[in-house]
N, C-alpha and C positions, 0 to 999 in steps of 0.2 A: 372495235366497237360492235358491241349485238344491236343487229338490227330488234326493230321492236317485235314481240309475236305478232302470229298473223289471227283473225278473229275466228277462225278452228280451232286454235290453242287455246283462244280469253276461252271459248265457249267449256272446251273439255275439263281445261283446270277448274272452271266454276263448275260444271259437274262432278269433278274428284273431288273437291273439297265439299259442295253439299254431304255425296254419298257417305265421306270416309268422316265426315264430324257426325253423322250421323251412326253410322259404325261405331266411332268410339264410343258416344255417348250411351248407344246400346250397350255396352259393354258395363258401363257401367262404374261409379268413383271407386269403387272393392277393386275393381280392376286394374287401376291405377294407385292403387295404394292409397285411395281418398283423396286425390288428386286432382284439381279440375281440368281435365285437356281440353283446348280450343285448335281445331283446324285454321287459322289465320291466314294463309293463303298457300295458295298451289302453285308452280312455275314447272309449264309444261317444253319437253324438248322439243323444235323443231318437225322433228317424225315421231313424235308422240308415244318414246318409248320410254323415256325417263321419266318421273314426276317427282318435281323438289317439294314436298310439303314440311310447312312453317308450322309448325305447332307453338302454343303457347302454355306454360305450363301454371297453377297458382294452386297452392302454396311454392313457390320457386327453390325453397328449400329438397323438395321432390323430385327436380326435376333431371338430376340424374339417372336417379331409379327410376322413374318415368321413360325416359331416354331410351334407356338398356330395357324394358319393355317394350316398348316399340321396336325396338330392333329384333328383339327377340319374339314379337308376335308380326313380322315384316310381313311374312310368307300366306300367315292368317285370312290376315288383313288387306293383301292386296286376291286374296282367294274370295273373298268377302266381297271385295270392291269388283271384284270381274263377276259375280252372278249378278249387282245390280247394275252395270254400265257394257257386258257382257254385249247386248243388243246392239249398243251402238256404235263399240268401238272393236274393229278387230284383234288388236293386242291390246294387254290390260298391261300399264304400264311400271316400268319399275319404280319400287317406291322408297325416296331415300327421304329421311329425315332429318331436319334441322329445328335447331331451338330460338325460335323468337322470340328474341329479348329485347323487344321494344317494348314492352308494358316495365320492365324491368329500370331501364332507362328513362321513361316516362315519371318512374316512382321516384326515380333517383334526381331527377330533373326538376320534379317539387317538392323532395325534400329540402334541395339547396337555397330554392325560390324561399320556402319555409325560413332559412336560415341568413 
């Protein structure tokens, strides 16, 4: 069982996912293939070297090519993320992606309701 984070972590992860939704968005929908990316949450490691970030992707159809852009702009983007959080964190942390599919679920949950 994982203990629960400690309020270091709530704090940092709510600081990663500010910076890095705001990174993306700078980036801009061309960047994603017209794609809306949402940072939906961070989950920060213990010693603050890993960062699980939840993206959410809409049109869902995108979001593999989405996916494989994230991956492939990792290095970017966490280069990005350490000149703005840079001051307050000694390592900027690694950054791995996952796709949150709860909005997906969500859709799928009133469609049934619908039905």
């Amino acid at each position: 069982m994982e203990k629960a984070p400690s309020t270091r972590q709530l704090k940092v992860a709510r600081e990663i996912q500010k910076d890095l939704a705001e990174i993306i968005r700078a980036k801009g929908m061309a960047a994603w293939g017209g794609a809306m990316v949402t940072v939906s949450e961070v989950r920060i490691s213990p010693d603050l070297s890993v960062a699980k970030v939840y993206v959410s992707i809409f049109p869902s159809e995108k979001q593999s090519a989405v996916m494989g852009s994230l991956q492939d702009q990792n290095r970017i983007l966490r280069g990005e993320l350490g000149r703005k959080v840079g001051k307050q964190l000694r390592i900027v942390p690694e950054l791995t992606f996952y796709l949150d599919t709860s909005i997906d679920y969500a859709e799928h949950i009133d469609e049934l309701l619908k039905k």
